[in-house]
C-alpha positions in Angstrom: 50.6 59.8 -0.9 49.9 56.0 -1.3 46.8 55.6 -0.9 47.0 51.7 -1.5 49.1 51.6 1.8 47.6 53.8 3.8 44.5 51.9 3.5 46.1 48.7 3.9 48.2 50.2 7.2 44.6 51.2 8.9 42.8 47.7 7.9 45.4 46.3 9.8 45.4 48.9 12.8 41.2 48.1 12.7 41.4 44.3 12.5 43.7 44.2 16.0 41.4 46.6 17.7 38.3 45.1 16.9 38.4 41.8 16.0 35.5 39.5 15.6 33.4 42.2 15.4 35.1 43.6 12.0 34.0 41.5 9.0 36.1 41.9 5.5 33.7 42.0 2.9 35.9 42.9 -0.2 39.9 43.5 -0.6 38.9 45.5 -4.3 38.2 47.8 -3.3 38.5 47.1 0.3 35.1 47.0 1.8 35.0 45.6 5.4 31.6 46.1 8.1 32.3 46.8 11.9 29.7 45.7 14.4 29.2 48.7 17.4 27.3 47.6 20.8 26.6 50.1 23.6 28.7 49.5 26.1 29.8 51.3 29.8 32.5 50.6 32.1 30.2 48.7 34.7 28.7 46.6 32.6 25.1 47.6 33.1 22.7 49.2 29.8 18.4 48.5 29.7 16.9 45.2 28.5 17.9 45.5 24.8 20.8 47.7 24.1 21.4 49.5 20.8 24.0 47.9 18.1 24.5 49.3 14.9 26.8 48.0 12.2 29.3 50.1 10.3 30.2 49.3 6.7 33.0 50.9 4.8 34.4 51.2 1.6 37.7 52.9 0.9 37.5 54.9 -2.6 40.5 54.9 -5.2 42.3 58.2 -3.0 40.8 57.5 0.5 42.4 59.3 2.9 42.1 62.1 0.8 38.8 62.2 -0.1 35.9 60.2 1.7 35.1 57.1 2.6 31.4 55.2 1.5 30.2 55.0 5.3 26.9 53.7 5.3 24.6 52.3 8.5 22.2 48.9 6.5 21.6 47.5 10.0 20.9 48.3 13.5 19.0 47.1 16.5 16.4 48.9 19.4 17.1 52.2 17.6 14.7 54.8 16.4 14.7 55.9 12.6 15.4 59.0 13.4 18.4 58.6 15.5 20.1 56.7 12.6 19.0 59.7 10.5 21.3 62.2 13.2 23.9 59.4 13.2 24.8 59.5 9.8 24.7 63.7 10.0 26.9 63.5 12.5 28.9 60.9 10.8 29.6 62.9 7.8 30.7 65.8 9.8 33.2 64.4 11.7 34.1 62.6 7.9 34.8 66.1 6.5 36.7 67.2 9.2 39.6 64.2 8.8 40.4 64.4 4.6 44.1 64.3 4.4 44.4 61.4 7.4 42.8 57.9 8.1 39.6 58.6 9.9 37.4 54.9 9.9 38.4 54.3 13.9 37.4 58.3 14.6 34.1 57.7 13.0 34.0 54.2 15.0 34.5 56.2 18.1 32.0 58.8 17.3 29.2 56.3 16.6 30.2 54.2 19.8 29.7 57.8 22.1 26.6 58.2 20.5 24.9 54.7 21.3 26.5 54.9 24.5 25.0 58.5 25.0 21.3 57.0 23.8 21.4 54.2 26.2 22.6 56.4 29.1 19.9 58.9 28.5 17.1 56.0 28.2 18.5 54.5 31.7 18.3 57.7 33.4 14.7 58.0 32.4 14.1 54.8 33.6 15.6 55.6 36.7 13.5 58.5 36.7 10.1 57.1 36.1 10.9 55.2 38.5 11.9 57.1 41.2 8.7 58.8 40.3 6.6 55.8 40.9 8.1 55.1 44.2 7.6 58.6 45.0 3.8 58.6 44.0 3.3 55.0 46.1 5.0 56.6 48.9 2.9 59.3 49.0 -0.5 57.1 48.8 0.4 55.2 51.6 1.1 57.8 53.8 -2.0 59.7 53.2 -3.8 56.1 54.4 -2.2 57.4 57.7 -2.3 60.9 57.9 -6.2 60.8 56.9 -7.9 64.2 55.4 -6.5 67.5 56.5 -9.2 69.2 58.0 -9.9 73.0 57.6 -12.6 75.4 59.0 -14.3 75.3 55.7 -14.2 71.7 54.9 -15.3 71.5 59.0 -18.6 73.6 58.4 -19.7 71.9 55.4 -19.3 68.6 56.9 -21.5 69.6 60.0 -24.2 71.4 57.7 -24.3 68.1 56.0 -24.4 66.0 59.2 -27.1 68.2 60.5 -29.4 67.8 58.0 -28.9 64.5 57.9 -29.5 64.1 61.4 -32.8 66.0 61.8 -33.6 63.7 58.5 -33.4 60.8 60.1 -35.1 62.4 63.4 -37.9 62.9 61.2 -38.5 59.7 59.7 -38.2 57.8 63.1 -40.6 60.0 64.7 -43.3 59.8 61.6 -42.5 55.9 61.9 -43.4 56.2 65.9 -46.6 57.5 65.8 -48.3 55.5 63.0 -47.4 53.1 65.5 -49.2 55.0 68.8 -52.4 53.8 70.0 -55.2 56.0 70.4 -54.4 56.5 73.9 -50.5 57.0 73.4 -52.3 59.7 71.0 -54.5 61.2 73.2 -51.6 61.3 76.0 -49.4 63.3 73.4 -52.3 65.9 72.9 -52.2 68.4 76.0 -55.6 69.3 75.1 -57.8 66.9 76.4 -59.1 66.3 80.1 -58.4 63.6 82.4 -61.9 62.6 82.4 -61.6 62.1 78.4 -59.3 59.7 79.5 -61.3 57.1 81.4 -63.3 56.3 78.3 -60.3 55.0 76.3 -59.2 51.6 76.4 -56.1 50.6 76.9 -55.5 49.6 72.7 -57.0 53.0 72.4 -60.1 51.9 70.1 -63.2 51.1 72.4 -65.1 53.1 74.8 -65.5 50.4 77.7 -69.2 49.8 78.5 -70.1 50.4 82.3 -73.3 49.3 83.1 -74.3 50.2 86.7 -74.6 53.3 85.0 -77.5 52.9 83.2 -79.3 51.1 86.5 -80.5 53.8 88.1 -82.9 55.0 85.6 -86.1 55.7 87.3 -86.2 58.8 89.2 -84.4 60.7 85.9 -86.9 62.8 84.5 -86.6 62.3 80.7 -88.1 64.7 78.5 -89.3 63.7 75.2 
């Protein structure tokens, strides 16, 4: 095999499909960096889509032994999916010795941004849908008011009772500080109607009455 123009055949190959976003970096050995953005066939990804860039140098035999992939930068992407990236990378490396393999390992990393993004977006989407849900739900309730049961019924009338015959009490304790002693004497059953006479109207005095103190000579008054 020539491995010279093998390598030579797929910069070429490379340079047409991706253009300004392949960089050459070094024709000895060749060394070149390819730039991958999420992407989806309607054009729509979250506020800052994931990019990483590729860089690639061919060895002496590349095809038939592995390229130096390695991933130096890369953009709204956790550490850790990098870390998978380049796992998954090497696997699908191994599997293509003998044959050219740089635009399979461009695909690969291109289906696995596009795959992040997609899953981000749909939980997005998701939260959401859950907000709207949850707002939704809130402002019906504003019109459906509080489902009453038998239960919930009884406690609120033991509650309302009691508050009732509270405030029953405290308005009849307030009404008779405020009862003169008349009002008083007319709420006690006990007395007489001629206890009544003596009682002025504020309830407080005994009126004086003094035509019946005139007739005081024929009483025989015992010392």
């Amino acid at each position: 095999m020539d491995y010279q123009e093998e390598q030579a055949n797929e910069l070429v190959v490379l340079e047409a499909i991706y253009g300004d976003e392949m960089t050459i970096l070094s024709d000895d050995p060749h060394e070149f960096e390819i730039q991958v953005k999420y992407s989806d066939y309607e054009g729509h990804h979250t506020e800052a889509p994931p990019s990483i860039v590729i860089s690639c140098t061919y060895t002496e035999k590349y095809p038939e032994e592995l390229p130096i992939i390695n991933i130096d930068k890369y953009e709204n992407l956790p550490d850790e999916q990098i870390s998978s990236l380049k796992k998954h990378l090497n696997e699908e490396a191994e599997k293509s010795i003998g044959t050219v393999m740089v635009y399979t390992l461009i695909t690969a990393t291109q289906d696995w941004i596009n795959d992040y993004e997609d899953n981000i977006k749909k939980q997005v989407a998701l939260a959401k849908e859950a907000k709207a849900k949850i707002e939704a739900d809130l402002e019906r309730k504003k019109f459906e008011g509080t489902i009453v049961t038998k239960e919930s019924f009884l406690e609120w009338k033991k509650n309302f009772d009691a508050e009732r015959i509270g405030v029953k009490i405290v308005e009849v304790t307030e009404k008779v500080k405020k009862l003169t002693g008349r009002e008083l004497f007319l709420k006690d059953i006990s007395l007489n109607e001629s206890d009544l006479k003596f009682l002025e109207e504020d309830g407080d005095a005994v009126k004086y009455c003094e035509s019946l103190y005139q007739d005081t000579k024929n009483l025989d008054i015992n010392e």
